[in-house]
C-alpha positions in Angstrom: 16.9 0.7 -11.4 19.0 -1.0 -8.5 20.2 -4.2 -7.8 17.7 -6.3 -6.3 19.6 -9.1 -4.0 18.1 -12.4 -4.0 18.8 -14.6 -1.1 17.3 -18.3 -0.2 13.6 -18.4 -1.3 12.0 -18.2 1.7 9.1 -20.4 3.0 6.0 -18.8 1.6 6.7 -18.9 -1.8 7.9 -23.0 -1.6 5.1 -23.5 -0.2 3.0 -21.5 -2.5 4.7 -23.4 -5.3 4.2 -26.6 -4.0 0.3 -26.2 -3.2 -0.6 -24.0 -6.0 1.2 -25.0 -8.8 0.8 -21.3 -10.6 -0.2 -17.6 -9.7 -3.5 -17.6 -11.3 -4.5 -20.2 -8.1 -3.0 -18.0 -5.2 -5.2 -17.0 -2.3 -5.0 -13.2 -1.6 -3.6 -13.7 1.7 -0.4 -15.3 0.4 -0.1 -12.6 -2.2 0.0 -10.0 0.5 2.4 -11.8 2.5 4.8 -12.1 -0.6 4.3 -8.4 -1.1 5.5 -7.8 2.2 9.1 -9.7 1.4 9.4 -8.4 -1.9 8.6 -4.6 -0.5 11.6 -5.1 2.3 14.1 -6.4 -0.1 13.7 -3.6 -2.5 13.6 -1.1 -0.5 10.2 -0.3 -0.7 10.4 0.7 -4.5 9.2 -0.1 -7.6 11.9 -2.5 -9.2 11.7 -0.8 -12.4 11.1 3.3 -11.6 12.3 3.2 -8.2 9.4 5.7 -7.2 8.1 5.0 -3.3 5.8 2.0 -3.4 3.7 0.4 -0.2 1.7 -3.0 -0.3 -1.1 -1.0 -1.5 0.0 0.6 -4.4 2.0 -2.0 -5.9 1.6 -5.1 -7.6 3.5 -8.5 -7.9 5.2 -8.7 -11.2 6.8 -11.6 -13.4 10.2 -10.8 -15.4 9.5 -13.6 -17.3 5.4 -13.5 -18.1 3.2 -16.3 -17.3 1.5 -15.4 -20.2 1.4 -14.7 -24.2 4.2 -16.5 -26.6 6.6 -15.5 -23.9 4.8 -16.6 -21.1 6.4 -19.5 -18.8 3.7 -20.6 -16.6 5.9 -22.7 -14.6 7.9 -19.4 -13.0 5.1 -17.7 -12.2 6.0 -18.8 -8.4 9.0 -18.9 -8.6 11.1 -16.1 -6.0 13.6 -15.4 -8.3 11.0 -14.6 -11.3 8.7 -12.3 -9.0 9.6 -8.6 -8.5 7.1 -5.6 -6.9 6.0 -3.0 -9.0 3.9 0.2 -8.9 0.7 0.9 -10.1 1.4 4.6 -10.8 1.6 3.0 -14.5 -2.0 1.9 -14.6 -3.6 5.3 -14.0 -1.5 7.2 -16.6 -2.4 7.7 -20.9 -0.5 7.5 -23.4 3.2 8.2 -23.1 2.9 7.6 -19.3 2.3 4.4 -18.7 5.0 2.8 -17.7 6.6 0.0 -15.8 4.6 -3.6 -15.7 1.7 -1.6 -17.5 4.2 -0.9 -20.9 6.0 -4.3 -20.4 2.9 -6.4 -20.5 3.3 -9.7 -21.8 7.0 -9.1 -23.3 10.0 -10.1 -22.5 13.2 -7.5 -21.2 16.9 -7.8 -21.3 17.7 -5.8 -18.2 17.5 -7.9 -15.3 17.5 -5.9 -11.4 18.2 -8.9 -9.9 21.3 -9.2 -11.7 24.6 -7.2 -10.5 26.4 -7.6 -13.7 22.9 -5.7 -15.5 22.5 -2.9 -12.9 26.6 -2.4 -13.6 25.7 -1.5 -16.8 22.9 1.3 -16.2 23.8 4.6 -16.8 22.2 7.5 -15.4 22.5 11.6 -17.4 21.9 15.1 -15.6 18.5 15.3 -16.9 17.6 12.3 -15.5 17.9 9.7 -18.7 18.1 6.5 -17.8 20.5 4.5 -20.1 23.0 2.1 -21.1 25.9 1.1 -23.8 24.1 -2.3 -24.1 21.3 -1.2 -27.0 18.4 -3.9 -25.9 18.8 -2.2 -22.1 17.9 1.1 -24.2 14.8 -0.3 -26.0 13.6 -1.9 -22.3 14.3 2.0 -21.0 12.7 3.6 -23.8 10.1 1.3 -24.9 9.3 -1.7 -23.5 9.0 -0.1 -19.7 8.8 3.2 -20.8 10.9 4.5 -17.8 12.1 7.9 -19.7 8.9 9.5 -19.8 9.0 13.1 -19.0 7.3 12.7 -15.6 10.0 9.6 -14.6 12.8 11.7 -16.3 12.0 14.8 -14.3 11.8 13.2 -10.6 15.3 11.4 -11.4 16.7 15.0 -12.3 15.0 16.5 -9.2 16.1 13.8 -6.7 19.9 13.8 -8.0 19.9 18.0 -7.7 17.9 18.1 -4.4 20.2 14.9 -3.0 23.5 17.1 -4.4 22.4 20.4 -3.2 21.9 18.7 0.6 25.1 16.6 0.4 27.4 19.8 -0.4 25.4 21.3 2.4 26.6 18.5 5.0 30.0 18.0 3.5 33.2 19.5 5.7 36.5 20.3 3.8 35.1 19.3 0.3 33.8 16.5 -1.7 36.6 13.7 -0.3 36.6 10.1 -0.8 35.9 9.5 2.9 32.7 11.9 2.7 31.7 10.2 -0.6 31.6 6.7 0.7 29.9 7.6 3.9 26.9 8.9 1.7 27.0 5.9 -1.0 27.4 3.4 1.8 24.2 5.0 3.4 22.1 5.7 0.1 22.9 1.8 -0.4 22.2 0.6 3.0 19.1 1.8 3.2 16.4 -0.1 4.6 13.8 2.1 2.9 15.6 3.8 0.1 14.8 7.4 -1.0 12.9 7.1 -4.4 14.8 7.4 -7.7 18.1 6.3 -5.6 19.7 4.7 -8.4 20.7 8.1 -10.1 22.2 9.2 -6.5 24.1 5.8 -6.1 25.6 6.4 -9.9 26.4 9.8 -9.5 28.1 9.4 -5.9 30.2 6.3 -7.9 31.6 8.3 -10.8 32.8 10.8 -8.1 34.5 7.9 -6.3 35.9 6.6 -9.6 37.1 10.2 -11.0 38.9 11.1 -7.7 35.5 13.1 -6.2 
């Protein structure tokens, strides 16, 4: 995961709100034109898995469900509730369905659009996702399901791949300079390479170690 930055709510989904009262009674249209914001602002990946997502592969998804004995149909328009998901999830069996498709109706404590949450996440060589906080651990191993061996393995191959083209690049070693320059730009990425959230955590503990 990475943090997802939340700014004013802008027009579309007020006026959603206001007109529509809940999800179930938007018009496609406005869907895809909330798609559209929700892609930019992430990055163009799926808030949970960080794989590549485009309008027409993903699908709008509530943190807090709008249904089931957690649901709260009264944030089911709300900006800061909606996040964009894939739909890898939907076509996989068993131990590979992941994302919105494992969460279903429940309720998570990791929060991306949260700084303090995404602080927390912990990324291993293999690709593990993880954390010290153990209901984070139950979201990433249960609930979404995000340390499958398919998500595990692109997380380990995009951190190796990212690594073995950075020390290509770098001039007179791994220094703090070079370091920032490449988490500056992993971060500033208007369309984020997928699984970034391992490269961002692994170019930060070089920072915090003395690279």
């Amino acid at each position: 995961m990475i943090y997802i930055y939340k700014g004013d709510t802008p027009k579309i989904f007020t006026d959603a709100k206001r007109k529509y009262q809940n999800y179930d009674n938007l018009p496609g249209d406005d869907k895809n034109k909330m798609k559209e914001i929700l892609l930019s602002e992430q990055g163009h990946l799926c808030a949970y898995c960080m794989s590549r997502i485009i309008l027409e592969n993903s699908t709008i998804e509530h943190y807090i469900p709008r249904n089931g004995k957690n649901g709260e149909i009264s944030l089911s328009l709300d900006y800061r509730n909606l996040l964009l998901v894939c739909c890898n999830g939907r076509n996989g069996q068993g131990n590979d369905r992941h994302c919105d498709v494992s969460k279903g109706d429940k309720l998570i404590a990791v929060n991306p659009t949260k700084k303090e949450d995404i602080e927390k996440v912990k990324y291993y060589s293999d690709g593990t996702i993880g954390s010290d906080i153990d209901s984070f651990n139950t979201d990433f191993n249960n609930t979404l399901n995000l340390n499958n061996l398919t998500l595990k393995r692109n997380r380990q191959i995009a951190r190796l791949e990212t690594l073995k083209q950075l020390s290509k690049n770098k001039h007179g070693g791994w220094s703090k300079d070079y370091v920032e320059k490449c988490l500056n730009h992993y971060i500033s990425q208007d369309k984020k390479v997928p699984y970034v959230g391992i490269i961002i955590y692994e170019l930060e503990k070089r920072l915090k170690r003395g690279t």
